[in-house]
N, CA, C and O atoms as a printed pandas DataFrame, in Angstrom:
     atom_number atom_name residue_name chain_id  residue_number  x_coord  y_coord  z_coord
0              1         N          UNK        A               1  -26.407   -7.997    3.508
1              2        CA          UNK        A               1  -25.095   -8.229    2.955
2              3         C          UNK        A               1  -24.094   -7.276    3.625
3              4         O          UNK        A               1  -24.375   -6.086    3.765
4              5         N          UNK        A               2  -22.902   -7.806    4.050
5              6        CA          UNK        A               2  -21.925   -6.785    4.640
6              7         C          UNK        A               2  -21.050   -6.586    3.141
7              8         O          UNK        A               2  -20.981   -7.323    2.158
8              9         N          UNK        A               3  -20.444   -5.290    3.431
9             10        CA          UNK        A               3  -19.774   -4.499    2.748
10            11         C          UNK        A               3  -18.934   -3.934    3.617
11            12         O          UNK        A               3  -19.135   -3.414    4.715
12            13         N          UNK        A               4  -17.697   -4.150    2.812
13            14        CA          UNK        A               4  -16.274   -3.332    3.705
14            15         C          UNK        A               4  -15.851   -2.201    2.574
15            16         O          UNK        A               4  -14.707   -1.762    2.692
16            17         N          UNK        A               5  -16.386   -1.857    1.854
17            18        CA          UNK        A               5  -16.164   -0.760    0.717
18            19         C          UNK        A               5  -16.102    0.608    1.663
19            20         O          UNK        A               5  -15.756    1.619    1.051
20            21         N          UNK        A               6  -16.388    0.763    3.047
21            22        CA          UNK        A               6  -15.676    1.766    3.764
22            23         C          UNK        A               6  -14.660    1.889    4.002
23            24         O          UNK        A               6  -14.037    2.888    3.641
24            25         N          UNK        A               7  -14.001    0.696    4.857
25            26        CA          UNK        A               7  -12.666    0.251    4.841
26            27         C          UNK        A               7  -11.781    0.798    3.692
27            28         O          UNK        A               7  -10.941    1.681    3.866
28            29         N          UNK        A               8  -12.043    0.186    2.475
29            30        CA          UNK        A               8  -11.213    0.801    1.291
30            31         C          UNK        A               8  -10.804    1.964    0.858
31            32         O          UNK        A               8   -9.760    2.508    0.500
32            33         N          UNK        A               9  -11.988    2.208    0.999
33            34        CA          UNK        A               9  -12.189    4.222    1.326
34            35         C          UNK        A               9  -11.863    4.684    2.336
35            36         O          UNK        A               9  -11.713    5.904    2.273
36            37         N          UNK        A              10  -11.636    4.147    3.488
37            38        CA          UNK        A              10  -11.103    4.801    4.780
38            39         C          UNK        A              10   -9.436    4.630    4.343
39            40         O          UNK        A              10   -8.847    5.709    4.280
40            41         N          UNK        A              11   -8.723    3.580    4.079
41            42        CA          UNK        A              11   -7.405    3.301    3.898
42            43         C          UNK        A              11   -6.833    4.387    3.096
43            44         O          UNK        A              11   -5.964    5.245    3.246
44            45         N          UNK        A              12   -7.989    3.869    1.821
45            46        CA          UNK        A              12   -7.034    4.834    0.519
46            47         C          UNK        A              12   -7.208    6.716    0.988
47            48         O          UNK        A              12   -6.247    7.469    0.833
48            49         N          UNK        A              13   -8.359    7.146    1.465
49            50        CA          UNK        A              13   -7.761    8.142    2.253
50            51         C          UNK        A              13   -6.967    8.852    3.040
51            52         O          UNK        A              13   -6.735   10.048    3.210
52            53         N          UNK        A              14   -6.471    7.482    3.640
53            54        CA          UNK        A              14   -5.035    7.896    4.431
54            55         C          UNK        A              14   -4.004    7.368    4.587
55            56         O          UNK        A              14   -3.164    7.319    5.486
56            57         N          UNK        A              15   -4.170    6.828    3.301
57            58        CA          UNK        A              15   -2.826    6.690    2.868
58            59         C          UNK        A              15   -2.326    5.400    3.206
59            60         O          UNK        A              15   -1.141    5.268    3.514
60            61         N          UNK        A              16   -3.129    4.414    3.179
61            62        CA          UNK        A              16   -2.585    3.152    4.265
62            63         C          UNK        A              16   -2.604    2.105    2.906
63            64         O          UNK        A              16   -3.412    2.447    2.042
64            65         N          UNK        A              17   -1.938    1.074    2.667
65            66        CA          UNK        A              17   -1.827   -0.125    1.875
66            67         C          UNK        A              17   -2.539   -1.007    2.877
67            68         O          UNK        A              17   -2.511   -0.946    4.106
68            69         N          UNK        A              18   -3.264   -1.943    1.980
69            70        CA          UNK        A              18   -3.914   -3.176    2.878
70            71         C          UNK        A              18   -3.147   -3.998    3.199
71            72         O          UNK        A              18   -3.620   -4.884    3.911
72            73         N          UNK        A              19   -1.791   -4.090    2.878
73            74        CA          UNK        A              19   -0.949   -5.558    3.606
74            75         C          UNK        A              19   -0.332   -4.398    4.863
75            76         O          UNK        A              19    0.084   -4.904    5.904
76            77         N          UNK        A              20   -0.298   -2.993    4.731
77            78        CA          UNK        A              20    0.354   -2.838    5.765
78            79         C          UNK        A              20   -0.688   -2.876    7.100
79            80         O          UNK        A              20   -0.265   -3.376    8.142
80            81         N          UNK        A              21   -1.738   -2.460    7.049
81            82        CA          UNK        A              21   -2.877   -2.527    8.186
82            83         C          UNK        A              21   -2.365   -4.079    8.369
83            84         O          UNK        A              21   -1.611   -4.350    9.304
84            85         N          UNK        A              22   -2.653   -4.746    7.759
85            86        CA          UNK        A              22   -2.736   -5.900    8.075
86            87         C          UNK        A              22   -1.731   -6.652    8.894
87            88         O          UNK        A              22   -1.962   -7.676    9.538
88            89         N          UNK        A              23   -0.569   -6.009    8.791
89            90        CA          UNK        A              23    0.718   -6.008    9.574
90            91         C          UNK        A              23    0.707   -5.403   10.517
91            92         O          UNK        A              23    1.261   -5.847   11.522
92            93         N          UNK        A              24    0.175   -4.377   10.520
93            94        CA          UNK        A              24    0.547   -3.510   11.911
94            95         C          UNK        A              24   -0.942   -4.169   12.914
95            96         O          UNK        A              24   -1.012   -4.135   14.143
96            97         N          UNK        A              25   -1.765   -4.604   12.183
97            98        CA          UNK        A              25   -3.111   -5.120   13.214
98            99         C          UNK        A              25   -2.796   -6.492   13.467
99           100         O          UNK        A              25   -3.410   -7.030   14.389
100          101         N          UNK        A              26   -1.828   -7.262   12.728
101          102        CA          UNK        A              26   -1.283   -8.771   13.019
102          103         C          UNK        A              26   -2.629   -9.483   12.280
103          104         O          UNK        A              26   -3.350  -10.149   13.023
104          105         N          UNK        A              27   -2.933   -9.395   11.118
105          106        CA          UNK        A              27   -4.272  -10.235   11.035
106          107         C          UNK        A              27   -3.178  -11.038    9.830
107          108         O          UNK        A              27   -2.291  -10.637    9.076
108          109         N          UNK        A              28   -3.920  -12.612   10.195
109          110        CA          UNK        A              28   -3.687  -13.354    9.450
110          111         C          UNK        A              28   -3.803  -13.044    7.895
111          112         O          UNK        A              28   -4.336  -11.971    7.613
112          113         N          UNK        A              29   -3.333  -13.919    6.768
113          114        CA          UNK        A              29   -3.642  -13.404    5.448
114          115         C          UNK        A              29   -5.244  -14.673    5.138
115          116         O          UNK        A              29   -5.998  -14.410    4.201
116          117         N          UNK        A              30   -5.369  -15.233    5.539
117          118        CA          UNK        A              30   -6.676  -16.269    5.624
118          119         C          UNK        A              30   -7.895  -15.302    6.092
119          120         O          UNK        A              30   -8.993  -15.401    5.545
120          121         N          UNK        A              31   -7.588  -14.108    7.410
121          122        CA          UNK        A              31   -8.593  -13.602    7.791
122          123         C          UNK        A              31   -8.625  -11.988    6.432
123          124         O          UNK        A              31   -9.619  -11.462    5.930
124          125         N          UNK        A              32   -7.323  -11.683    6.252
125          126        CA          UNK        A              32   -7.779  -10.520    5.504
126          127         C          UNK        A              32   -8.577  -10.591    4.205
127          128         O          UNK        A              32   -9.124   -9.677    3.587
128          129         N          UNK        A              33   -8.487  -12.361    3.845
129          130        CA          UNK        A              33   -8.828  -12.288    2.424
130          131         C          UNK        A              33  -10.603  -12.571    2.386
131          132         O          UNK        A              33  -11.372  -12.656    1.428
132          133         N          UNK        A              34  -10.871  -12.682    4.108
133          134        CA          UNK        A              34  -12.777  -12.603    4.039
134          135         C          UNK        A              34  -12.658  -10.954    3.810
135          136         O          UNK        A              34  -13.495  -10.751    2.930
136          137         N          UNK        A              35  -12.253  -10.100    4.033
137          138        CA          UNK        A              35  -12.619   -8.856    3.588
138          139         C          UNK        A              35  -12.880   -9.187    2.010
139          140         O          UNK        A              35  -14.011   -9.475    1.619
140          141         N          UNK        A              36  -11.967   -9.138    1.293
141          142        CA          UNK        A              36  -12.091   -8.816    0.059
142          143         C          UNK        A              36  -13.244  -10.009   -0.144
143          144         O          UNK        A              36  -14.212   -9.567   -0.763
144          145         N          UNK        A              37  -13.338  -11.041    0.131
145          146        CA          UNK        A              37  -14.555  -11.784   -0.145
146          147         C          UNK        A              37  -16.175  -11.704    0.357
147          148         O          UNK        A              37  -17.184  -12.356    0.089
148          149         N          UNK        A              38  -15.908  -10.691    1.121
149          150        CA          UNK        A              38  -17.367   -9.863    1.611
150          151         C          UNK        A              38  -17.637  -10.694    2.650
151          152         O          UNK        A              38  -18.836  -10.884    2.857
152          153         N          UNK        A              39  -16.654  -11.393    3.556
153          154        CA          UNK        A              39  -17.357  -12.312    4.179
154          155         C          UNK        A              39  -17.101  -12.175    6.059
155          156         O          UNK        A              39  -16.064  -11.633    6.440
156          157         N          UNK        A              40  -17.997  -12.640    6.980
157          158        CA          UNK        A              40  -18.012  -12.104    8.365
158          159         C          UNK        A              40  -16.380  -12.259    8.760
159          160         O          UNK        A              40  -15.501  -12.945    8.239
160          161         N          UNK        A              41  -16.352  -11.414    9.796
161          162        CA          UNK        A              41  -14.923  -11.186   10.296
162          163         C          UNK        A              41  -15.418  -10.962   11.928
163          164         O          UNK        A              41  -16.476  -10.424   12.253
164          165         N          UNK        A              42  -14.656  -11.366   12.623
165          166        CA          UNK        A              42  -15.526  -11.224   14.217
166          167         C          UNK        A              42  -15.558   -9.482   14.541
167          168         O          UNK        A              42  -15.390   -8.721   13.588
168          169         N          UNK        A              43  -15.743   -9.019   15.694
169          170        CA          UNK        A              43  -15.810   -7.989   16.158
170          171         C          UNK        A              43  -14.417   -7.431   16.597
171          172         O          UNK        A              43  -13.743   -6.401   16.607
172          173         N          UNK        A              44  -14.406   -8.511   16.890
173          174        CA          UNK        A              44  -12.263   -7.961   17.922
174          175         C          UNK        A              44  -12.004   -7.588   16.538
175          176         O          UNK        A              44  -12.040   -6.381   16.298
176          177         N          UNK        A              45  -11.724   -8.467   15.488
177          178        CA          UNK        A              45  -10.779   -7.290   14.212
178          179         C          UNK        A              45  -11.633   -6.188   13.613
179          180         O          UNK        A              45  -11.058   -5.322   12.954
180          181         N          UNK        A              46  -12.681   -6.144   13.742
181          182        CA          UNK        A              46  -13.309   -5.068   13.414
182          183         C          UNK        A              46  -12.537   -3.768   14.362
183          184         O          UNK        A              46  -11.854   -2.845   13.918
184          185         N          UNK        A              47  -12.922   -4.068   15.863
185          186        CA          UNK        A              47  -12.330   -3.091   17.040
186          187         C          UNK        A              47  -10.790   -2.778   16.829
187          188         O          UNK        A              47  -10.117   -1.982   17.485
188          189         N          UNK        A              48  -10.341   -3.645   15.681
189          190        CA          UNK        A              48   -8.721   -3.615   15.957
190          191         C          UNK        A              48   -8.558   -2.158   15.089
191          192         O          UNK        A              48   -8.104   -1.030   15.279
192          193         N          UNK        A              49   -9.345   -3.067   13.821
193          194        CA          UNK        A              49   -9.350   -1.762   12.152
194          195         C          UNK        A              49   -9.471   -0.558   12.894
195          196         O          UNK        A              49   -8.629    0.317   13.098
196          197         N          UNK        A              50  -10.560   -0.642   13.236
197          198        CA          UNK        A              50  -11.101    1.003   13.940
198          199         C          UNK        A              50  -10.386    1.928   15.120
199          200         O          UNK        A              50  -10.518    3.146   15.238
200          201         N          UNK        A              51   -9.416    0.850   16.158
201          202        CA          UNK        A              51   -8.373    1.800   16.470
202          203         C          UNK        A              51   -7.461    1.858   16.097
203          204         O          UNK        A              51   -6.873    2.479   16.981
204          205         N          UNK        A              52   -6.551    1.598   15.112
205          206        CA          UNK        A              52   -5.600    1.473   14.399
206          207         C          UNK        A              52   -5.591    2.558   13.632
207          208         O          UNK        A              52   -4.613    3.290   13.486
208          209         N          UNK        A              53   -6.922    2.738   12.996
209          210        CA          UNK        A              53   -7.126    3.763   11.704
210          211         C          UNK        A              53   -7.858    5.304   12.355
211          212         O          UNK        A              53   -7.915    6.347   11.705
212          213         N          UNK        A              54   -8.429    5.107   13.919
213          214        CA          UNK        A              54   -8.768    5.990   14.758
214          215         C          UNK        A              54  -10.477    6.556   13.922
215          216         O          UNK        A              54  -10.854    7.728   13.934
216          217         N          UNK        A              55  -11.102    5.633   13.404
217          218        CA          UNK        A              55  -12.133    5.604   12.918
218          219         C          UNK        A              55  -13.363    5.094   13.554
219          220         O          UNK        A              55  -13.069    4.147   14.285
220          221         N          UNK        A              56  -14.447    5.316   13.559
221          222        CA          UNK        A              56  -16.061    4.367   13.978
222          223         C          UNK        A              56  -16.156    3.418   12.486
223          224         O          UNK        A              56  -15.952    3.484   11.274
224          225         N          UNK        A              57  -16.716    2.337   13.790
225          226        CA          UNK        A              57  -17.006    1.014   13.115
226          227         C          UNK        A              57  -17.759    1.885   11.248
227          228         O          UNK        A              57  -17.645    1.293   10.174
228          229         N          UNK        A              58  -18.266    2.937   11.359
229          230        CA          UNK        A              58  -19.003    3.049    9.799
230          231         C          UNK        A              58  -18.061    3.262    9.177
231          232         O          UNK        A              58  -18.375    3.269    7.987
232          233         N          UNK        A              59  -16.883    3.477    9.342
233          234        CA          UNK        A              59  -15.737    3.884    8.405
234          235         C          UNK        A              59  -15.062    2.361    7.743
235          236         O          UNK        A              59  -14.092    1.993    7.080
236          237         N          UNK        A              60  -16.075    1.882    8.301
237          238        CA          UNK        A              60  -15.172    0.159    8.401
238          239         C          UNK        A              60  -15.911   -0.545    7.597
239          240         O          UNK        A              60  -15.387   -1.294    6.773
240          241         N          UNK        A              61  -17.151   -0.424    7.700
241          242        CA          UNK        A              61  -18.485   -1.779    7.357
242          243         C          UNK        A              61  -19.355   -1.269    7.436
243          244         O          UNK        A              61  -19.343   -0.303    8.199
244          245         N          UNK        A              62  -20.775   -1.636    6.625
245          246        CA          UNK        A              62  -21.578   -1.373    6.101
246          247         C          UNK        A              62  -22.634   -2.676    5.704
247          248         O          UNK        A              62  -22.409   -3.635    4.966
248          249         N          UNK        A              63  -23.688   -2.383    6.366
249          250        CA          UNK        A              63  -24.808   -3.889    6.140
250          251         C          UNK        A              63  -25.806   -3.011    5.033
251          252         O          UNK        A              63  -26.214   -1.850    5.076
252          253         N          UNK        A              64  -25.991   -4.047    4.086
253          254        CA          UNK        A              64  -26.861   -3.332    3.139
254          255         C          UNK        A              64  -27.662   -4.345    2.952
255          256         O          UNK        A              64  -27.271   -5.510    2.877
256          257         N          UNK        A              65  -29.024   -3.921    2.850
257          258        CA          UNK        A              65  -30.256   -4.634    3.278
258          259         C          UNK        A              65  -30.294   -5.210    1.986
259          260         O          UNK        A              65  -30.009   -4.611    0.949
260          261         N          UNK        A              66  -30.746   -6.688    2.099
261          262        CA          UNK        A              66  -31.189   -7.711    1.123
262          263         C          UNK        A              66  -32.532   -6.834    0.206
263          264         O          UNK        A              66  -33.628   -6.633    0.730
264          265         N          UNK        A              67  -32.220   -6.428   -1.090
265          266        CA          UNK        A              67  -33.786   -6.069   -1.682
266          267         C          UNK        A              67  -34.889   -6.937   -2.141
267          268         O          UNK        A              67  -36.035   -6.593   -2.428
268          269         N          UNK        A              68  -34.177   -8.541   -2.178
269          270        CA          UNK        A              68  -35.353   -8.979   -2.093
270          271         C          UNK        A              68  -36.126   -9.618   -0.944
271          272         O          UNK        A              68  -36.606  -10.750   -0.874
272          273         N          UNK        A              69  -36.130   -8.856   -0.268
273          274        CA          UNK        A              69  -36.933   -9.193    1.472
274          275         C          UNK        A              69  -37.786   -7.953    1.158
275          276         O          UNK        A              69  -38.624   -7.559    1.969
């Protein structure tokens, strides 16, 4: 399962609102709302989040292993 609960925690640390990333990275509002829905987002906006916010991809996302496997 991906998790962007870094992201959230990376923002609200510094101070950033999510519509403004989202403005200053140009992401659609269709693509920002797979974040909040836990759902895949390609790599380019991943690469975007992470220089924008001057962070590694872990500050961003987080795969957390299925427990029932």
């Amino acid at each position: 399962m991906i998790s962007y609960e870094p992201l959230w925690d990376t923002l609200e640390e510094k101070g950033i609102g999510k519509m403004e990333l989202r403005e200053k990275i140009g992401l659609s509002k269709a693509t920002f709302a797979k974040f909040a829905k836990g759902e895949s987002v390609t790599m380019e906006t991943i690469e975007k989040i992470c220089m924008e916010l001057d962070v590694p991809v872990s500050s961003v996302v987080e795969v957390i292993p299925d427990s029932s496997k």
